[in-house]
C-alpha positions in Angstrom: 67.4 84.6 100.5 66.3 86.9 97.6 63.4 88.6 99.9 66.0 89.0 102.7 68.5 90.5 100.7 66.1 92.9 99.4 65.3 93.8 102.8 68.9 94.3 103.9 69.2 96.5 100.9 66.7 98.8 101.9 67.7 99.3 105.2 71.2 100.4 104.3 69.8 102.6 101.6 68.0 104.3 104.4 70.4 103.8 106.9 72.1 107.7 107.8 75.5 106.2 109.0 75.7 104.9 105.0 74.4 108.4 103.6 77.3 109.8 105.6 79.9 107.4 105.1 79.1 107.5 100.9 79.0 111.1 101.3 82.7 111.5 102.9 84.1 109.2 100.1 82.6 111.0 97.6 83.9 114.4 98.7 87.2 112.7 99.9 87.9 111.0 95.8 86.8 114.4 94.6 89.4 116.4 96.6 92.1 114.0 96.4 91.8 114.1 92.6 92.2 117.6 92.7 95.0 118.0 95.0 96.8 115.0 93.7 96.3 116.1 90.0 97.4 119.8 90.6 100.5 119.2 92.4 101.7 117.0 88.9 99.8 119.2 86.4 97.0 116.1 85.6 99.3 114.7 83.5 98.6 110.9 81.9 100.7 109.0 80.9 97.9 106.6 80.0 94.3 105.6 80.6 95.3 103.2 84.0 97.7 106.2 85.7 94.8 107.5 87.1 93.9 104.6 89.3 97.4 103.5 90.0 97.2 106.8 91.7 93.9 106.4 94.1 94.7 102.5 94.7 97.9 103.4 97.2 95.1 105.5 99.1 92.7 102.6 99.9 94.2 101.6 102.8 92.2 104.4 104.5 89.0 102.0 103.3 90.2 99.8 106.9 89.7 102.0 109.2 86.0 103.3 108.2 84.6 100.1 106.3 85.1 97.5 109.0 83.6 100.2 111.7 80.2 100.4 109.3 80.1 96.7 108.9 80.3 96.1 112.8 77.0 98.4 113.0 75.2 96.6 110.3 76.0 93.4 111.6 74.3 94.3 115.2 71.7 96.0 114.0 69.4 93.0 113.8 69.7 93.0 117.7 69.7 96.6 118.0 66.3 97.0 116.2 65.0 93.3 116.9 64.9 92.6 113.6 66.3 89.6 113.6 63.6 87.9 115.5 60.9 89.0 113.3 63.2 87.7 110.3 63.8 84.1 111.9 60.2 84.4 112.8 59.2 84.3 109.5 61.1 81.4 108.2 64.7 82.4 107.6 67.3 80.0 108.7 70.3 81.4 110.8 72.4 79.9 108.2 70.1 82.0 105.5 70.6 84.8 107.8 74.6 85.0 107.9 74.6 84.4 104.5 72.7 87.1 103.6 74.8 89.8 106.2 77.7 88.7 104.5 76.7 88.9 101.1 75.4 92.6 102.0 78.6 93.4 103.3 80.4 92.3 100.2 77.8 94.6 98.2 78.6 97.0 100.3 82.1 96.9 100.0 82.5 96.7 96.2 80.1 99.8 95.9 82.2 102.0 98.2 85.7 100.8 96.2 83.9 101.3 93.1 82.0 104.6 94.6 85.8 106.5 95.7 87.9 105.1 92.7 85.4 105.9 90.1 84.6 109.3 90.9 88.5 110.1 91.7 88.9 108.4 88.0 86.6 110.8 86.0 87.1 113.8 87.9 91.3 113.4 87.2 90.4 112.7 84.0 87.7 115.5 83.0 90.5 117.9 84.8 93.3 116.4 82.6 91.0 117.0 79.2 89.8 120.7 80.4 93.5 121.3 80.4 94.3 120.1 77.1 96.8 117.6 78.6 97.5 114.2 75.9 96.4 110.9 77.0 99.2 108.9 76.3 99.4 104.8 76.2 102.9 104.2 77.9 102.9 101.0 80.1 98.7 100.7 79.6 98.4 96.9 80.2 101.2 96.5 83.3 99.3 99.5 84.6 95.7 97.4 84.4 97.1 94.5 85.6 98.3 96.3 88.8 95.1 98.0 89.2 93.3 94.6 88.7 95.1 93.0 91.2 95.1 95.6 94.0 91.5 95.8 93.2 90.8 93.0 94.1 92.8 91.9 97.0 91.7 95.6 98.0 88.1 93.6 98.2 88.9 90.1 99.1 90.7 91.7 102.7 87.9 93.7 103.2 85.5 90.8 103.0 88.3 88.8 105.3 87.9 91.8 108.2 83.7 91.9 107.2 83.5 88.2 108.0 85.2 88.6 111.3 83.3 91.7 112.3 80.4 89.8 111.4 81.2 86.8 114.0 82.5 89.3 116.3 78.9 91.5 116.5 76.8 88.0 116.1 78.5 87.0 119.1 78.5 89.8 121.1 75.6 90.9 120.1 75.5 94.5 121.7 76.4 97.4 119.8 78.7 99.1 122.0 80.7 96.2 122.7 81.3 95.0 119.6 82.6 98.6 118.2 84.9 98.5 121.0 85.9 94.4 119.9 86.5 96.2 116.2 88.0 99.0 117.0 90.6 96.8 119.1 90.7 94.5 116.3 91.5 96.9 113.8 94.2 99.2 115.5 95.5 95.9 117.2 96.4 94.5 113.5 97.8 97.9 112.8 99.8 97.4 115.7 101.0 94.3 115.4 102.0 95.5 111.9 104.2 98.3 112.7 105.5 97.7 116.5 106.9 93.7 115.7 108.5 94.7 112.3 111.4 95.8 113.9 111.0 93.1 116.9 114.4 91.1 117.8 112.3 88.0 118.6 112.0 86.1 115.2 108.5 84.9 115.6 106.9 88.4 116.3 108.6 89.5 113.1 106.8 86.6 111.6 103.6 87.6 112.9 104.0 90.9 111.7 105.0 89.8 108.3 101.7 87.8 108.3 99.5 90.6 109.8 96.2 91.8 107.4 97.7 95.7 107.6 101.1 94.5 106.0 99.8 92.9 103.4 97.4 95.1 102.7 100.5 97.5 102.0 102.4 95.4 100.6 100.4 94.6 97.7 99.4 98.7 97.7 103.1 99.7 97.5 103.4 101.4 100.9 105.4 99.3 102.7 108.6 100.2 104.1 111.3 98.4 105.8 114.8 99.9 106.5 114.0 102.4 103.9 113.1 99.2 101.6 110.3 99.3 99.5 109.1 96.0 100.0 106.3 94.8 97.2 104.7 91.1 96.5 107.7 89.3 94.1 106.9 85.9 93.3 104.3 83.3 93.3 105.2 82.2 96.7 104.5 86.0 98.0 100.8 86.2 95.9 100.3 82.6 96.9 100.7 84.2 100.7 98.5 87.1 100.1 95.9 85.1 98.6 95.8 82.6 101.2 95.8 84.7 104.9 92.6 86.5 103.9 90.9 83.0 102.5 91.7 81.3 105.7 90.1 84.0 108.0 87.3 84.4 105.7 86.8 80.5 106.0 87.6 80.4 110.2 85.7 83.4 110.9 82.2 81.9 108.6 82.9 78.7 110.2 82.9 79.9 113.7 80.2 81.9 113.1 77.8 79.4 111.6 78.4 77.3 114.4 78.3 79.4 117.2 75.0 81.5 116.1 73.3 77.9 115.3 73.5 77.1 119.3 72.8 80.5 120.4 70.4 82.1 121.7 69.3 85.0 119.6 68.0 87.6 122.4 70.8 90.5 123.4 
């Protein structure tokens, strides 16, 4: 596991489409940090604000991440990698492991990537400026952080792990970009076309769609010009549970249906 996780490393560290993608986040945090902080002055009203600012914004993270993740998980097919891995000893069950496991690293580097450089260039503007760093609300505003954080992660490992078993499956690239893409815009859908839906049980679907709870637990979501946000342990216990269940279906499926396969594209 250790050797093939090393090697997975080194590929993305090589790998252009991650150059470019880490590159885009990087100029993305730094101009959002500027933009955002002009338009209020960079004022902070304590060492959290920062972040509770940038975390709303992840939800772009959903339409780039899973794309990436569909590409890494084919690219084992694409390069024929895969049979010189297996050849050497790897299990498949090793194998899936380890994809997933890279995705994860892969995920928690970008989060950490965007939200730390937006952080410390809000904050280095705020101190140029002479602006006081204030303590006002310090440990609500870390527990929200903390929390959005890491759902933020935990749904992007829920969409990595069925992009995984989607590109394992289909095996060609092409395909299974096209399989993501509808995965990920179909959600998104779902999300916003059945809120509003007369039939009770699309509304429910909606309701229990990755894209809504995904804003719900950022803040964004709107219905009737209702800010709907996660109140109550039966809500977290809601939000906590979708993305557990997929992760647990879509590793499941996966681990079954690559053991019988065959591995050529």
């Amino acid at each position: 596991m250790r050797n093939l996780l090393r090697a997975e490393s080194y590929f993305i560290k090589r790998d252009t489409m991650f150059k470019g993608i880490s590159l885009l986040f990087l100029i993305a945090s730094l101009v959002l940090a500027f933009w955002i902080g002009s338009k209020g002055g960079f004022e902070v009203a304590n060492l959290a604000e920062p972040l509770t600012i940038v975390m709303p914004l992840s939800i772009f993270f959903y339409f780039i991440i899973p794309i990436y993740i569909c590409f890494f998980s084919t690219e084992g097919f694409e390069y024929g990698s895969i049979k010189v891995i297996l050849a050497s000893g790897q299990s498949r069950f090793i194998y899936i492991t380890g994809k997933y496991l890279s995705a994860l690293k892969i995920i928690v580097w970008w989060m950490l990537q965007f939200t730390g450089v937006f952080y410390l260039t809000y904050m280095i503007a705020a101190l140029i400026i002479g602006n006081d760093i204030g303590n006002r609300n310090l440990n609500a505003d870390l527990i929200q952080v903390s929390r959005v954080l890491g759902l933020n992660i935990l749904y992007l490992s829920a969409y990595a792990t069925l992009i995984i078993m989607v590109g394992l499956i289909i095996k060609r690239t092409a395909s299974a970009v096209v399989a993501t893409f509808l995965i990920i815009f179909g959600d998104f859908m779902i999300s916003g076309y059945f809120r509003d839906a007369s039939s009770t049980w699309l509304r429910a679907v909606s309701d229990h769609a990755l894209t809504t709870q995904v804003m719900k637990f950022s803040g964004i979501y709107v219905v009737n010009s209702q800010h709907i946000v996660l109140t109550g342990a039966k809500d977290f216990m809601e939000v906590l549970l979708i993305p557990v269940i997929i992760i647990a279906i879509s590793l499941s499926v996966t681990y079954i249906s690559f053991g019988k396969r065959d591995i050529h594209a």
